[in-house]
C-alpha positions in Angstrom: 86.7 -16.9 36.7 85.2 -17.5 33.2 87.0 -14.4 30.3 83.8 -13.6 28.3 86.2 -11.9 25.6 85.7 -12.6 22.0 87.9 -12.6 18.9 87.0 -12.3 15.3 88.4 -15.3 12.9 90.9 -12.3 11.9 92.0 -11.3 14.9 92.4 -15.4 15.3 94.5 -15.5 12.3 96.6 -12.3 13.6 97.4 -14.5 16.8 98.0 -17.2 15.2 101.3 -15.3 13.3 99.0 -16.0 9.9 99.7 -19.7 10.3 96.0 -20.2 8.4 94.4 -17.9 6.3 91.0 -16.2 7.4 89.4 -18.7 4.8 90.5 -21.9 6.4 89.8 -20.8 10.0 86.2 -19.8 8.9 86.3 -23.0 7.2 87.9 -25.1 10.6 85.4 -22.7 12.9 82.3 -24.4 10.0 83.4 -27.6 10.3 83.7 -27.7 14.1 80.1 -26.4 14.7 79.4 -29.0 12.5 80.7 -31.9 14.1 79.4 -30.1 17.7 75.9 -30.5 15.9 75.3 -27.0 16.7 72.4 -25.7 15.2 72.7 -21.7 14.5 69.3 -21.6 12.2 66.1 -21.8 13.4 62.5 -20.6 12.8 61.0 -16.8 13.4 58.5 -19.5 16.2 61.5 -20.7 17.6 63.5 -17.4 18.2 60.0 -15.6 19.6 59.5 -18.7 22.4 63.3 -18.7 23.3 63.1 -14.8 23.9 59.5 -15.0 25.5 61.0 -17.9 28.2 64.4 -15.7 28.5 62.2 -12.4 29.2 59.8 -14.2 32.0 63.6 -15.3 33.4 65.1 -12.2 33.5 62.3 -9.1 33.1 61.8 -6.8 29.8 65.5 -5.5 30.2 67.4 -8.5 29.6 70.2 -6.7 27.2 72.9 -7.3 30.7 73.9 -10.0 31.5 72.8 -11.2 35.4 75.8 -12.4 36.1 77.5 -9.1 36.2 
């Protein structure tokens, strides 16, 4: 079973009893997209393909996710 749930870099910072401050887990969460050579920017070209291939997948109403 994969848990879909997310938290905010607060609510992180709650959990973690304020061990870090919400600047050094924005910071840590930065620096390991980074090193994942994630890539979160891309062209307005880009972004209109990605959603053109993702609405041929799944139909015009693709807001849900299929697998629920």
């Amino acid at each position: 079973m994969v848990c879909e749930d997310t938290y905010s870099n607060k609510s992180w910072c709650v959990v973690g009893q304020n061990l870090y401050m919400l600047k050094e887990c924005n910071q840590m969460e930065h620096e390991m997209c980074s090193y994942l050579e994630w890539i979160f920017h891309m062209k307005a070209a880009e972004l209109e393909a990605f959603m053109e291939r993702v609405r041929k997948e799944y139909g015009k109403d693709f807001q849900t996710c299929p697998h629920k």
